[in-house]
N, C-alpha and C positions, 0 to 999 in steps of 0.2 A: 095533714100537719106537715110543718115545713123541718124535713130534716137534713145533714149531710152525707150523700155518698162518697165511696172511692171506688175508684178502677179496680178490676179484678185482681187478685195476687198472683194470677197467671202473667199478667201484664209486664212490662218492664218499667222500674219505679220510673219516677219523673224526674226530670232534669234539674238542674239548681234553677234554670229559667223557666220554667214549667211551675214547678214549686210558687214562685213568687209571683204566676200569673194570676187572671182572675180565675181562669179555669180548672183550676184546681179546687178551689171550692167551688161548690156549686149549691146555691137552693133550690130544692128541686119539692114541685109541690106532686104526690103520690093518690093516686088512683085508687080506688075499694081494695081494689084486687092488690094493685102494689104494697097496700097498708097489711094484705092476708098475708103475703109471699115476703113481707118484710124480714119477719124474721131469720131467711134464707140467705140475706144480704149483708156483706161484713159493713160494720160501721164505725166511724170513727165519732170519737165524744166531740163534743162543739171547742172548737177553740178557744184559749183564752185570748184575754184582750192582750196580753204580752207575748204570744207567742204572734197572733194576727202581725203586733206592729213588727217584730222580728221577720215575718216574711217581707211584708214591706218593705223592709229598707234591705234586703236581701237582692228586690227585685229594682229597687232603686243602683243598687250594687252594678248590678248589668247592666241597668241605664247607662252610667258613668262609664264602664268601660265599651262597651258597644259604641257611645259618644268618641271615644278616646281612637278608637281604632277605624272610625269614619274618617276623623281629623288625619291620620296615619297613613290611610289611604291617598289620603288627599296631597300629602307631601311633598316635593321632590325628590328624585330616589338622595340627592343629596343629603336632604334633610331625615331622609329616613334610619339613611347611615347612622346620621348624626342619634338622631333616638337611637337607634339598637344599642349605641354604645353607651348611651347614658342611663338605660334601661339596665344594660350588661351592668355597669358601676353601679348602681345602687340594690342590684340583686345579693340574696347571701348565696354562700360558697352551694349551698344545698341544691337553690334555684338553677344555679348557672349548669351543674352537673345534670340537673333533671332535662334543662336547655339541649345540653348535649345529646341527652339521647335521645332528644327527639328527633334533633337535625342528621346525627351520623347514617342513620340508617338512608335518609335520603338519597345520602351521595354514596353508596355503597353498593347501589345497583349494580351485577355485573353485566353490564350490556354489550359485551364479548359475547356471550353463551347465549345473546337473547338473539342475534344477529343471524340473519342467514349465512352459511361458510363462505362462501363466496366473499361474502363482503367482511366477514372477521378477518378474513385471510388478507385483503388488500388493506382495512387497518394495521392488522401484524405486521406488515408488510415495510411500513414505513417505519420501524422501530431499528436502530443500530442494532447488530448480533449480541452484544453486550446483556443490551433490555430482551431481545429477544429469550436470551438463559434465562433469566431473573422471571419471564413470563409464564417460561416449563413449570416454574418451584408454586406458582398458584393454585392450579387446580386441575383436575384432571383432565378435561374440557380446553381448558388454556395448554394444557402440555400437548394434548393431541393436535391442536391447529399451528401451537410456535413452533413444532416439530416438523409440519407437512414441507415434505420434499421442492413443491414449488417454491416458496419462500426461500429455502435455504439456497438453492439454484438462481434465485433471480440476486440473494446477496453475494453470487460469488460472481456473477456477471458483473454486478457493481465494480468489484473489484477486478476486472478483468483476467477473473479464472474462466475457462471456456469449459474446462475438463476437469471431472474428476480427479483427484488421483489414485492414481492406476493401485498401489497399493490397498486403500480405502475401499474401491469398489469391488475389487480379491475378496476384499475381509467382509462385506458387505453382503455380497454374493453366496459366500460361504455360511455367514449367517442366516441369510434368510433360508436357505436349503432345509435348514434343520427347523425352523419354527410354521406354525399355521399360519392361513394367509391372512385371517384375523391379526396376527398380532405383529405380520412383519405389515400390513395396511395402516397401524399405528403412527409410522413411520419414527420410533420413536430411537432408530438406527441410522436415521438419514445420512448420505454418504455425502451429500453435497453439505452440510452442518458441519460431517466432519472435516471434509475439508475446508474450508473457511475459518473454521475455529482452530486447525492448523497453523492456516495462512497467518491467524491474529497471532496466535501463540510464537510463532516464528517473528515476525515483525516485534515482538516486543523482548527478542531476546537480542536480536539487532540492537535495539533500542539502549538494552539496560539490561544485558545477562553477563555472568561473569561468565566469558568463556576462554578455554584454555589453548590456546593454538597448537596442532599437530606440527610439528619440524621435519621437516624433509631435507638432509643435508646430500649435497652432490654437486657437483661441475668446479670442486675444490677454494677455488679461489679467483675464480673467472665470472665474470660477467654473463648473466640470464639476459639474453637479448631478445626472445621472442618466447611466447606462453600462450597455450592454450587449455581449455577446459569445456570438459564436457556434461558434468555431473560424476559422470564416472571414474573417467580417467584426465589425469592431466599431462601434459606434455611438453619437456623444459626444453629450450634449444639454448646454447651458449657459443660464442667465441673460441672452447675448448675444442671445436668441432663435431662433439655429439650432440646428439637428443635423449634425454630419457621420459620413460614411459612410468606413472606411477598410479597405486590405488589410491581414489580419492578421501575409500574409509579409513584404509588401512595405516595410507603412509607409504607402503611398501612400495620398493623400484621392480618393477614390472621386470622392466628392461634396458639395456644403455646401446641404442643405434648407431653402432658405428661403421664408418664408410665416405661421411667425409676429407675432403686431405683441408680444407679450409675452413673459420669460422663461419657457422648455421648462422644466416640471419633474419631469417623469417619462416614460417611456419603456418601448414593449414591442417584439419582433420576433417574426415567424416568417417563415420560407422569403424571400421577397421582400417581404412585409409590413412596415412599420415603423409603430408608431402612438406619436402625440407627444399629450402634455398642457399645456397652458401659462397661463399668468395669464392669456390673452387669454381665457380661458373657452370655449375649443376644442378639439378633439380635431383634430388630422390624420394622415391614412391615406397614405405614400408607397410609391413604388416602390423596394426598394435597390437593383435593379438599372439603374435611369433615374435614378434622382433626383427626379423628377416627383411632386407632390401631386397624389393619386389622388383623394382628399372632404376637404373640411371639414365634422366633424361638431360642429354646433349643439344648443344643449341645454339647456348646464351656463350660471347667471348669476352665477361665480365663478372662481376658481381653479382647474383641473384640478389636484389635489395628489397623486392615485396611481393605479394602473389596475394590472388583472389580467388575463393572457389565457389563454384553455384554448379548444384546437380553433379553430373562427372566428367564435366570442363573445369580446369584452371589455367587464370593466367599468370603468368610473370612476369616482373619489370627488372631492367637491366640497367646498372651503368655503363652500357653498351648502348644507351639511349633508344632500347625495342623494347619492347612486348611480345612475348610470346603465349597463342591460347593451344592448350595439350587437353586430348579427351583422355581419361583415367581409364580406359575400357581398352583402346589401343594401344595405349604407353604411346601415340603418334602425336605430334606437332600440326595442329591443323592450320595455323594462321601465325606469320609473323608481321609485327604493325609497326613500320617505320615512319617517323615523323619528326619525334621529340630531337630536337638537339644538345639534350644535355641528359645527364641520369634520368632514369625513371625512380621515384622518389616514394610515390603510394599510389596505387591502385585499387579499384571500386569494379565490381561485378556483379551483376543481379540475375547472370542467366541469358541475358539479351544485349544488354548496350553494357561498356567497358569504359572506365572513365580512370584517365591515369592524372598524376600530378608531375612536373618533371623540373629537378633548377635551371632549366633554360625557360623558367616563369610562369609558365603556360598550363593550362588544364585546355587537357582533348577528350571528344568522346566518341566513342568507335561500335561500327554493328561489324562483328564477327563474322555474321551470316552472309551479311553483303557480299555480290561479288564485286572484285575488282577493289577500288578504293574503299576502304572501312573506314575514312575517317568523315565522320558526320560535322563535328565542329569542332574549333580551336578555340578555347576562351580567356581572352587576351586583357590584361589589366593590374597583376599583379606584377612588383617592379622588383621580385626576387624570389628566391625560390620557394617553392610551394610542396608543403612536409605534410599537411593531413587533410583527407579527401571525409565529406560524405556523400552518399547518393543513396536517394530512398525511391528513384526510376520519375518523378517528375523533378525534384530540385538536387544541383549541385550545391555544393559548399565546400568552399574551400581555403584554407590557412598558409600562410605563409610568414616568411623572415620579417616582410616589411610589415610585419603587426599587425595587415586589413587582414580580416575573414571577407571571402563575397560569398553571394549568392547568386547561381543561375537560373534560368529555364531549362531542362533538360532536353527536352522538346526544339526547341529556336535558336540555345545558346546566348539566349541574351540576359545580359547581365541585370540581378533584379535591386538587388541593396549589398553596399558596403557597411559591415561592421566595424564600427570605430571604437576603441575604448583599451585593447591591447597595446604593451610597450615591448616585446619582444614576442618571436616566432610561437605560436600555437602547434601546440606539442600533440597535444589530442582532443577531438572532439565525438558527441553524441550526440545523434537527430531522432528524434520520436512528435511523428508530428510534427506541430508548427514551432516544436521549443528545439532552439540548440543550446546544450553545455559546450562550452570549451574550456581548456585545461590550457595553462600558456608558461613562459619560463619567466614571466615576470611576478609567479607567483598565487595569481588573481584566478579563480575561477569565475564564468560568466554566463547568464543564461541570457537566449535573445530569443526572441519572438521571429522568424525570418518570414514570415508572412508580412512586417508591418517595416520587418527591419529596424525595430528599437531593440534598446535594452532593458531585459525584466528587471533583472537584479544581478550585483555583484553577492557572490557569496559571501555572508559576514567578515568584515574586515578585522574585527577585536580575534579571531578564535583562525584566522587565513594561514595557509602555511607561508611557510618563514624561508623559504627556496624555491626553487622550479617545478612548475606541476610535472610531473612524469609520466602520468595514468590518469584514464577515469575511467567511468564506467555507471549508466544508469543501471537501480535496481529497485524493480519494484515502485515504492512509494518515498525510495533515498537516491541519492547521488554517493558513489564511493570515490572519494582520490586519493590518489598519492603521491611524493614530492621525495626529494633530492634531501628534503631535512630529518630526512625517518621516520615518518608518521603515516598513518591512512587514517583521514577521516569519514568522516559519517555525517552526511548533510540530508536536512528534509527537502526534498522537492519537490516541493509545492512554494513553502514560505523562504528556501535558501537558507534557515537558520543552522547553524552548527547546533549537532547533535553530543557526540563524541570522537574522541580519539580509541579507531579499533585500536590500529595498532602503534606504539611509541618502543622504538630501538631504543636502549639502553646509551648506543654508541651514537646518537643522534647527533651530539653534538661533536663527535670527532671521527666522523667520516661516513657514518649507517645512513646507509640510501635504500629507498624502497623502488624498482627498477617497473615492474608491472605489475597488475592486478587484471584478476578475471573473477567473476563471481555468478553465482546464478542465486535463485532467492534463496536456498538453503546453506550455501557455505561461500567462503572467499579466500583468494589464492593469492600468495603475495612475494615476487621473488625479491628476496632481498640481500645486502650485502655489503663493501665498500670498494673503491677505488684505491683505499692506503694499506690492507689489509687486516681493520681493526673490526669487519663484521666478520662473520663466517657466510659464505656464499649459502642459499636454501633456500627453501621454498616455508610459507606459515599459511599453514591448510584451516580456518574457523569455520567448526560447524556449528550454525545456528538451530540445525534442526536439532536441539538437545536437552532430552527431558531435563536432566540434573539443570544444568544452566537456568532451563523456563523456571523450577522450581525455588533457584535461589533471586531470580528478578521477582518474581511472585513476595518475594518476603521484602525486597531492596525499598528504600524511600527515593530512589532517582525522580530526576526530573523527566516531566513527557516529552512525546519528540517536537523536538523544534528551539527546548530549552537547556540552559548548560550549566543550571546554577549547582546540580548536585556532582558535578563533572569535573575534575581536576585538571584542565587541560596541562600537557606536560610542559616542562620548561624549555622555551624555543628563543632561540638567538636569530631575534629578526630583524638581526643588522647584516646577518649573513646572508646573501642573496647566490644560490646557486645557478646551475645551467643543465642544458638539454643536449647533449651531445648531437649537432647537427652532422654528423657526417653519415 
């Protein structure tokens, strides 16, 4: 007898396609035996005829979309677009959600954690330190590789940190002593992290931190002629005839070096060294850490006007039109370089070769070591005097009154490009590389390319100071200057856009001049003052390495760097055009 079976109820039921095939029923015609052992087999009643046509058009169901999804195939991915979204529209809110979870999980694979380290590490790798934090907060897996020491090392290389900092890896070291090496291998202490997330933290307080300037009042009411800084200590020289020595945290005056009978006008440091120049036509050698004058070195029968130190040689320039090179070890005179006929103006030393500038026009360059004549070349071309030297041991550069900067070969002497684009004498310049800033009294700061000998960029002209540049100084990932109208800006160097005004004198506009500036990437040093007696003479110490500060930029809506829109820049009268004391 012909009846229907079904599949085991061990089995797994049939599919909706299965259902509607023919195989799911079956007439099966059964054997003696199969008709004995029938009763052992589950069976189902014979269908009706309504329920028969109901599978059918069930399986006709799958016909039509199996049809649909051939078609869909067949598509352009254009066209397919175009379905999903037409599909998406006429879906209800139920559908679209169900949609969702089917898709999410797809893209949700963590294939960080599936990757060999090796190679998760060189993905991490290319991540800003920004994403790199936000990677830690994932998962645990993700924290132990955006954490690994190499990565954090090869981001501070980026940024051309070489080194730790020395305090960091104290603290570092100190910690790891006390944990298991399980858990300092975590690296979840990284010293190189912390440094670089320093370095950010500090750049954005540069940026956009309210910081409050240290005042350092001294040398009365006299002019800061010469400045130096070392992180630690700073060291003012003025017209008053002393120097004083001051803490860079504190404030505090160390000490006040006296022993000149003339005004100090230039100034070098190393370690505990300080050596001073002065009208007296002397050099003196102190101790910073005594205060005590170590030699008076005799010599020069003029003006001390500039000096250079490299290792424990320094030279001197004289408006005596010499040079003289002195080892710090003997307090002795080893070399006097006659040439220049007129002042010695600024001087360049690197250890080896001596490159002076002089207003009898001329830039020379001298080997100390030589015997006999030291003078290797005279570089001839500017048509007045010549006030700011750089030398980086393959290129000269050099500024003058007649508004050219050039460029030499250090090596031949021969002249490589003139910079055109200055209206009065270049007061100061910075060489890093193939970029030069110059700082000029016509107001305009300048970056040049001296490898092509174009001009990159003037720095913005709407936000420029409004008198004579005075200072610069590269730092880091900014440009710092300062000008004759009482301000220090803050420029990005990269795009030259004005950042902010650090600093704005109150008396900017009736006499506050900002005279020099020194900085290293955590703080900036600024002697400031006037000429009519409406500043007070002193120094404004900004330290940027400052929790409170980071933590009020952390809250500020300022603008990022390069932009000025949340910036108030102060009110500058830029019909007033100051100057650069050339003497």
């Amino acid at each position: 007898a012909a009846i229907l079976t079904v599949l085991p109820v061990c089995q797994q039921p049939p599919t909706v396609s299965e259902r509607g095939s023919s195989h799911f029923l079956q007439a099966t015609t059964l054997s003696d035996e199969q008709e004995q052992t029938k009763s052992h087999i589950p069976r189902l009643k014979l269908k009706s005829k309504s329920e028969i046509n109901l599978i059918i058009k069930e399986d006709n169901k799958m016909g039509h979309i199996d049809s649909w999804l051939n078609a869909y195939q067949n598509f352009t991915e254009e066209d397919q677009r175009i379905a999903l979204e037409r599909l998406i529209d006429n879906s209800t809110h139920k559908n679209i959600r169900f949609m969702r979870d089917v898709i999410e999980p797809l893209f949700q694979r963590d294939f960080i954690s599936l990757l060999p380290p090796e190679l998760a590490l060189h993905v991490l790798s290319k991540l800003e330190p920004k994403d790199l934090v936000s990677a830690t907060q994932t998962c645990r897996t993700w924290r132990q590789l955006a954490d690994d020491n190499t990565i954090w090392r090869q981001k501070c290389l980026e940024e051309n940190v070489k080194e730790c900092s020395t305090t960091i890896l104290k603290q570092y070291k100190s910690w790891a002593k006390t944990r298991t090496p399980e858990i300092v291998g975590e690296n979840i202490h990284s010293p190189w992290k912390k440094t670089i997330m320093r370095k950010k933290r500090i750049e954005k307080v540069w940026i956009e931190g309210d910081v409050t300037p240290l005042e350092l009042v001294g040398h009365d009411d006299h002019v800061v002629t010469c400045l130096q800084f070392d992180g630690q200590r700073i060291v003012s020289g003025s017209d008053d005839s002393t120097l004083k020595v001051w803490n860079a945290k504190t404030g505090h005056c160390q000490s006040t070096l006296i022993g000149h009978t003339g005004g100090v006008w230039c100034l070098e440091m190393k370690d505990d060294w300080i050596v001073s120049g002065s009208t007296d036509r002397t050099l003196r050698v102190w101790s910073a850490e005594t205060g005590k004058c170590i030699e008076t070195l005799y010599g020069h029968c003029s003006t001390v006007r500039c000096m250079a130190l490299s290792g424990n040689q320094v030279v001197s320039g004289s408006r005596d039109n010499t040079l003289r090179v002195w080892d710090l070890t003997t307090l002795k005179c080893t070399a006097v370089l006659v040439g220049h006929f007129a002042a010695v103006r600024c001087v360049c030393f690197d250890g080896k070769k001596i490159v002076s500038g002089s207003y009898d026009n001329t830039v020379k360059i001298w080997d100390p070591n030589q015997a006999g004549n030291k003078l290797l070349h005279t570089l001839q071309g500017h048509t007045m005097r010549v006030y700011s030297l750089q030398f980086d041991g393959k290129h000269v550069v050099s500024g003058s009154l007649d508004t050219n900067i050039m460029v030499w070969d250090a090596d031949t002497g021969t002249l490589l490009h003139t910079l055109v684009g200055h209206q009065s004498l270049t007061s100061g310049m910075e060489l890093r590389g193939k970029t030069l800033v110059s700082g000029n009294a016509d107001s305009f700061v300048k970056i040049w390319d001296i490898e092509t000998g174009l001009l990159v960029r003037t720095l913005d002209d709407k936000n420029k100071h409004s008198s004579a540049v005075t200072s610069l100084q590269y730092c880091g990932k900014f440009i710092v200057t300062s000008s004759d109208d009482g301000t220090v800006k803050l420029w990005n160097a990269e795009t030259g856009e004005w950042i902010r005004d650090l600093v704005s004198l109150d008396t900017r506009q009736t006499g506050g001049v900002v005279w020099r500036i020194k900085a290293s990437e955590t703080k900036l040093v600024c002697a400031v003052g006037s000429r009519n007696g409406t500043e007070l003479t002193k120094l404004l110490v900004l330290n940027f390495d400052d929790l409170a500060a980071a933590k009020r930029a952390s809250h500020s809506q300022s603008a990022l760097p390069g932009t000025s829109a949340s910036f108030d820049a102060a009110a500058i009268n830029f019909n007033s055009l100051g100057h650069v004391n050339p003497t």
